[in-house]
C-alpha positions in Angstrom: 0.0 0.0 0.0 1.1 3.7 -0.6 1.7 5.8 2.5 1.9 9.8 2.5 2.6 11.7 5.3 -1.0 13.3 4.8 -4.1 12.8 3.3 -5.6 15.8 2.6 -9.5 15.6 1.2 -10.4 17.9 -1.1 -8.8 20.2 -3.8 -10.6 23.4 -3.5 -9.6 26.3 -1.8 -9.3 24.6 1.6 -7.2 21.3 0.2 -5.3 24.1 -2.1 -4.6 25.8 1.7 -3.6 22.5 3.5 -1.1 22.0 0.7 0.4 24.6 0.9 1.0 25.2 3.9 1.6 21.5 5.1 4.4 21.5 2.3 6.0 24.8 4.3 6.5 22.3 7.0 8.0 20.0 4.6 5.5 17.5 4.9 4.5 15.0 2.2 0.7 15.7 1.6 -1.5 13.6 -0.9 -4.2 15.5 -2.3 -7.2 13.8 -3.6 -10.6 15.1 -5.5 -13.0 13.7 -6.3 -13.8 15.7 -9.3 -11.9 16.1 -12.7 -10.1 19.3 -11.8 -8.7 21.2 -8.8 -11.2 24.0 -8.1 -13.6 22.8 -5.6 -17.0 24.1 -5.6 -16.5 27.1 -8.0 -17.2 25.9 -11.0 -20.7 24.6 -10.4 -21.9 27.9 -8.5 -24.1 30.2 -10.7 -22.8 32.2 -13.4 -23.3 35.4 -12.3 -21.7 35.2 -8.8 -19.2 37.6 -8.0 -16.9 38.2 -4.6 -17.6 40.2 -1.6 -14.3 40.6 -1.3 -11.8 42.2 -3.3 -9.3 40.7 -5.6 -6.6 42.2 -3.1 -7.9 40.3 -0.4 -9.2 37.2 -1.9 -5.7 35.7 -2.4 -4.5 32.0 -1.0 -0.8 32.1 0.3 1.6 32.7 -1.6 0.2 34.0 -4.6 -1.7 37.0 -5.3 -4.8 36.5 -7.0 -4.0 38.4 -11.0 -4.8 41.4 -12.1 -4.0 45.2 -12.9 -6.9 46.4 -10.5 -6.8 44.7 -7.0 -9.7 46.8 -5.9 -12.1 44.7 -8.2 -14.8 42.0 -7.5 -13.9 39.3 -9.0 -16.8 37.1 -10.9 -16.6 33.0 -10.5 -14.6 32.2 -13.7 -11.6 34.1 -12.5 -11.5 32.4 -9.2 -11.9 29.0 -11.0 -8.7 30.0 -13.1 -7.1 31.2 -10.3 -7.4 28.1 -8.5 -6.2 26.3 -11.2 -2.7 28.1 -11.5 -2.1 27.9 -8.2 -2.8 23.9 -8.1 -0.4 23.7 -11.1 1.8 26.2 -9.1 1.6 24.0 -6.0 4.8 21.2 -4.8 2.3 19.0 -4.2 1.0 15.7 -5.3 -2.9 16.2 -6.6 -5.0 13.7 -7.9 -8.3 14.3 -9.2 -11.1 11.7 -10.1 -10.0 10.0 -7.1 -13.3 9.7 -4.3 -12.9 9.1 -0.6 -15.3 7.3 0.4 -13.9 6.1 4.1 -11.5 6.8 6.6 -10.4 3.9 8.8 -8.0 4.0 11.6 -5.2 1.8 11.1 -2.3 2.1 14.3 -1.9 5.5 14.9 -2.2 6.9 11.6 -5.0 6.0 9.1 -6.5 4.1 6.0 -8.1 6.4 3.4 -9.9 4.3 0.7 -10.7 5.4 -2.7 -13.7 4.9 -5.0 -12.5 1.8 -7.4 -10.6 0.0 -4.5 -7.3 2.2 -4.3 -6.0 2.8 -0.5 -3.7 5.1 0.9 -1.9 4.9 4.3 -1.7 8.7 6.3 -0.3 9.4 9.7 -2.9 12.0 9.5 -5.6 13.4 7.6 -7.1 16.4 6.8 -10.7 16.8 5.7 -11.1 20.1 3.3 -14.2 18.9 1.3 -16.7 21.8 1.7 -20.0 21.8 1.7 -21.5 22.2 -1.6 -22.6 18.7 -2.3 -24.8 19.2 1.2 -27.1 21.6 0.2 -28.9 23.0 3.7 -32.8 22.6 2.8 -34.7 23.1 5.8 -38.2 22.3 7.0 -40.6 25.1 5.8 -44.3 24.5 6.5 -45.9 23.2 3.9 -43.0 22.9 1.2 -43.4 18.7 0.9 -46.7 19.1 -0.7 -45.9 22.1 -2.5 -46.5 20.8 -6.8 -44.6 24.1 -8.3 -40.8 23.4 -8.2 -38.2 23.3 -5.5 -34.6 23.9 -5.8 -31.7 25.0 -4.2 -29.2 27.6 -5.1 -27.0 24.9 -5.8 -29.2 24.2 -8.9 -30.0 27.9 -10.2 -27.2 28.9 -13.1 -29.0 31.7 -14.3 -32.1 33.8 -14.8 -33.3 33.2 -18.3 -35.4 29.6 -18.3 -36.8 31.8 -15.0 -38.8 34.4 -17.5 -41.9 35.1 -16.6 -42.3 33.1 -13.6 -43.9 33.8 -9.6 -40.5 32.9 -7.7 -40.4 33.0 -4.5 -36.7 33.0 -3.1 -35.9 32.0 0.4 -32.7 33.4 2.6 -31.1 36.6 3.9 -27.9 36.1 3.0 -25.5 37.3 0.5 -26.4 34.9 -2.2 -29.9 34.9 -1.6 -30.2 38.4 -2.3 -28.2 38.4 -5.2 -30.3 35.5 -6.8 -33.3 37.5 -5.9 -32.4 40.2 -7.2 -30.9 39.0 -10.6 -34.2 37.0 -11.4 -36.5 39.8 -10.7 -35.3 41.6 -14.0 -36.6 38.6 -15.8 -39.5 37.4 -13.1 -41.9 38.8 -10.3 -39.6 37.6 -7.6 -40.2 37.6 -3.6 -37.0 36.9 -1.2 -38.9 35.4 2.2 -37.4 34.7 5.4 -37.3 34.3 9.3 -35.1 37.2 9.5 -35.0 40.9 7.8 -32.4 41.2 5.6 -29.7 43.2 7.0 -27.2 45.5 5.0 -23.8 46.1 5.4 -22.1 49.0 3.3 -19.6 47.6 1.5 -17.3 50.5 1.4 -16.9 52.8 4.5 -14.9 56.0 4.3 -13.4 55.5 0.7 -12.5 51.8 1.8 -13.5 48.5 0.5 -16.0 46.8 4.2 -13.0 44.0 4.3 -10.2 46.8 4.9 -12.3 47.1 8.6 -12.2 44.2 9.0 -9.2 43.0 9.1 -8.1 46.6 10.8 -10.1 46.0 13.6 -9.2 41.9 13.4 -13.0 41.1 13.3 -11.8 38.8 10.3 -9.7 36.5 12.2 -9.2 35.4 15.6 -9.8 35.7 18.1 -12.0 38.8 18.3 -13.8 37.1 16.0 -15.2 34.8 17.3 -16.6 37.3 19.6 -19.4 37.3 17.0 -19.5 34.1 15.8 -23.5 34.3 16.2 -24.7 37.6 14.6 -28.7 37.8 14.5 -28.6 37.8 11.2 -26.0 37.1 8.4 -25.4 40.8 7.0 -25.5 41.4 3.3 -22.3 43.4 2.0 -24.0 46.1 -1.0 -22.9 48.8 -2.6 -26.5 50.4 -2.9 -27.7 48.3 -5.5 -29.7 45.7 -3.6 -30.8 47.7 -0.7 -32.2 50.0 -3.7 -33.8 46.7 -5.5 -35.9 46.0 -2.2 -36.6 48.9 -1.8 -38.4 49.2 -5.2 -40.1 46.0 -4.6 -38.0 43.9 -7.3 -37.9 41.6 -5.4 -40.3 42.1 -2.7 -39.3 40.7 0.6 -41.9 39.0 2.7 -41.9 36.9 6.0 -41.3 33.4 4.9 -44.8 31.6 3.8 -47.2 29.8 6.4 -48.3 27.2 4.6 -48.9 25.2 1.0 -51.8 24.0 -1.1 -50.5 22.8 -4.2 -49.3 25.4 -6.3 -50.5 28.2 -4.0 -48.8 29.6 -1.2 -49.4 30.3 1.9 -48.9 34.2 3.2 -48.9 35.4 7.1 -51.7 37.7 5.8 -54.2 34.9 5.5 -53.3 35.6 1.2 -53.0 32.5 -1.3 -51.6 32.9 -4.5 -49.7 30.9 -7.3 -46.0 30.4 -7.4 -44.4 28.2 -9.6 -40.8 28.4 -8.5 -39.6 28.2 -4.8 -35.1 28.5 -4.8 -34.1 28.2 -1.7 -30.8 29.9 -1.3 -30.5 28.3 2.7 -27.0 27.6 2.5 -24.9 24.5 3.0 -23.6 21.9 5.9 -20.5 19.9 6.2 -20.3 17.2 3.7 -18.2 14.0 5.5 -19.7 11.0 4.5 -16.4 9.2 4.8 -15.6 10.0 7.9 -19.2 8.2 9.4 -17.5 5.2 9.9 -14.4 6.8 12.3 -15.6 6.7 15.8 -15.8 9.7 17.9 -15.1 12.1 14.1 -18.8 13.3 14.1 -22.0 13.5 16.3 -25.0 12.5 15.5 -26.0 14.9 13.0 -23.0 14.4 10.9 -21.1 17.9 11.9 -17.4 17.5 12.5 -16.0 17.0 16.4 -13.2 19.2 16.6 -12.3 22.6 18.4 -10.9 25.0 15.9 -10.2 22.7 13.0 -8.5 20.1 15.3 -10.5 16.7 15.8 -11.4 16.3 19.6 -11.5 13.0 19.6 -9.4 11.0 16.9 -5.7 12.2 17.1 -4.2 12.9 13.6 -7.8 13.6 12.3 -8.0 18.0 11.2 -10.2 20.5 9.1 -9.7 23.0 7.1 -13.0 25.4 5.9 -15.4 24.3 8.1 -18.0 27.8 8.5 -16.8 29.2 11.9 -13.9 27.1 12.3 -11.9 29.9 13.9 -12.9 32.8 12.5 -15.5 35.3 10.3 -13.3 34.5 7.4 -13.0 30.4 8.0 -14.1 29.3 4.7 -13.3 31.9 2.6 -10.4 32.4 0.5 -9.3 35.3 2.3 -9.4 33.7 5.5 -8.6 29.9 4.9 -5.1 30.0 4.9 -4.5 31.5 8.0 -6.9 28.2 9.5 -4.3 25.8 7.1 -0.9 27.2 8.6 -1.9 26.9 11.9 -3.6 23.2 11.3 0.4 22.5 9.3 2.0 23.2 12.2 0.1 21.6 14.7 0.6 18.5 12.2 4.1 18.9 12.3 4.5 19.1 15.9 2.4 15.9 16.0 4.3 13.6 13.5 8.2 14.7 14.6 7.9 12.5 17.4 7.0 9.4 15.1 
């Protein structure tokens, strides 16, 4: 059998991370995706999506993400081709179309076995998968006997098969605003939810919101985690969506009461028709092969650890879980500061083997 020093899980930006920075402490990681291509998620989000955060802070370590303006927002292509340079960039061994689907423990290190029958042989692992196969689709009353259609964000590309459709989209986040708001130029469009949406400026005294935030080391920890439960996730906008709601394109509602068929249910006591519901919830932890590794999950399949290190299997780390230190956890600009600190505890660990 093949042995590595690491098994790290994923190629998107987290695996990209560990890599990296697991190399700096001239470790031997083996990176393994299951798709055809080191980019993670990106590709598959919808076309229109465009960062937050600027290019200047939306960089992995060691290398800046391109361009002649680092004060843009960079769309999703350009952080799919940035991911691939800096894959190709990488001293590390990536290998795509390989699946994980378990993790045993074998001695003190670990068994990680691959879709088709391969095996590998770790003295750790690090699990950087994401999310986005684990769509978050929560109980709404009345949604299972809804008859329009239901999808998540993970399914929308883009607004055009949309035309002329009642949508209702549900969220308060970033995303779901953004949907919202790019399918009511084509559709009469609601965005529902528990919670108002709340705004936050994106740029604040001539400076991009993320500037702030890393001044005042709300970003990383471990102010940061300070927050770690806002009341509501804030939306970052330049004046453009708080202006679309405020038109009414889309409208924003409390979330609906109820279903009968194809009609809705409204707080009001209103029905009406709505043959689209998106529901742009968000996402959970995606570690199917870890179920069988005793103590690596609870019961509802979220990862044991205490900032990114597993509290109950030695050797066992993540990298990008939501929260995992910080505001900026699973983001690009934040996930290599998670990955360096994960590398050296590694290190620490496997220099007394």
């Amino acid at each position: 059998m093949e042995h590595a020093d690491v098994a790290v899980i994923g190629a998107g930006q987290s695996g990209l991370a560990a890599a990296h920075a697991l190399s700096q402490q001239r470790l031997r990681p083996v990176v393994l995706e299951a798709s055809g291509r080191a980019a993670g998620s990106w590709p598959k989000y919808y076309d229109s999506l465009t960062l937050f955060s600027p290019a200047r802070y939306s960089s992995l370590p060691g290398m800046a993400f391109p361009g002649a303006d680092p004060d843009r927002y960079p769309h999703r292509d350009e952080v799919v081709a940035y991911l691939s340079a800096y894959a190709d960039r990488l001293d590390a061994d990536i290998r795509t179309g390989r699946r994980v689907t378990a993790v045993r423990q074998a001695g003190a290190g670990f068994e990680v076995e691959i879709e088709g029958g391969g095996r590998l042989a770790a003295r750790a692992v690090v699990a950087a998968s994401g999310s986005f196969t684990r769509p978050h689709r929560p109980a709404l009353p009345g949604l299972e006997g809804f008859t329009g259609t239901v999808l998540h964000a993970a399914q929308y590309r883009h607004p055009e098969p949309f035309a002329g459709q009642r949508i209702v989209v549900v969220g308060a986040g970033n995303s779901a605003v953004q949907i919202a708001t790019e399918l009511a130029r084509f559709a009469t469009v609601t965005l529902a939810g528990r919670n108002p949406v709340k705004f936050a400026r994106q740029r604040i005294l001539g400076r991009d919101l993320h500037f702030w935030l890393r001044r005042t080391g709300l970003d990383i920890a471990p102010l940061g985690r300070l927050v770690r439960t806002p009341p509501t996730q804030l939306v970052i906008d330049d004046g453009h969506y708080s202006a679309a709601l405020a038109a009414g394109r889309p409208d924003r509602r409390p979330v609906f009461t109820g279903a009968d068929g194809a009609r809705l249910l409204w707080p009001d006591g209103s029905r009406e028709k709505v043959d689209s519901v998106l529901l742009a919830t968000g996402y959970r932890a995606h570690l199917p092969y870890l179920t069988g590794l005793e103590g690596a999950l609870d019961d509802s399949g979220l990862p044991r650890h205490a900032e990114g290190i597993a509290t109950r299997v030695p050797g066992l780390t993540f990298v990008g879980l939501e929260w995992q230190r910080s505001l900026s956890s699973n983001s690009l600009r934040g996930v290599g500061r998670d990955a360096a600190r994960i590398a050296r505890r590694l290190a620490a660990r496997l220099a007394g083997w």
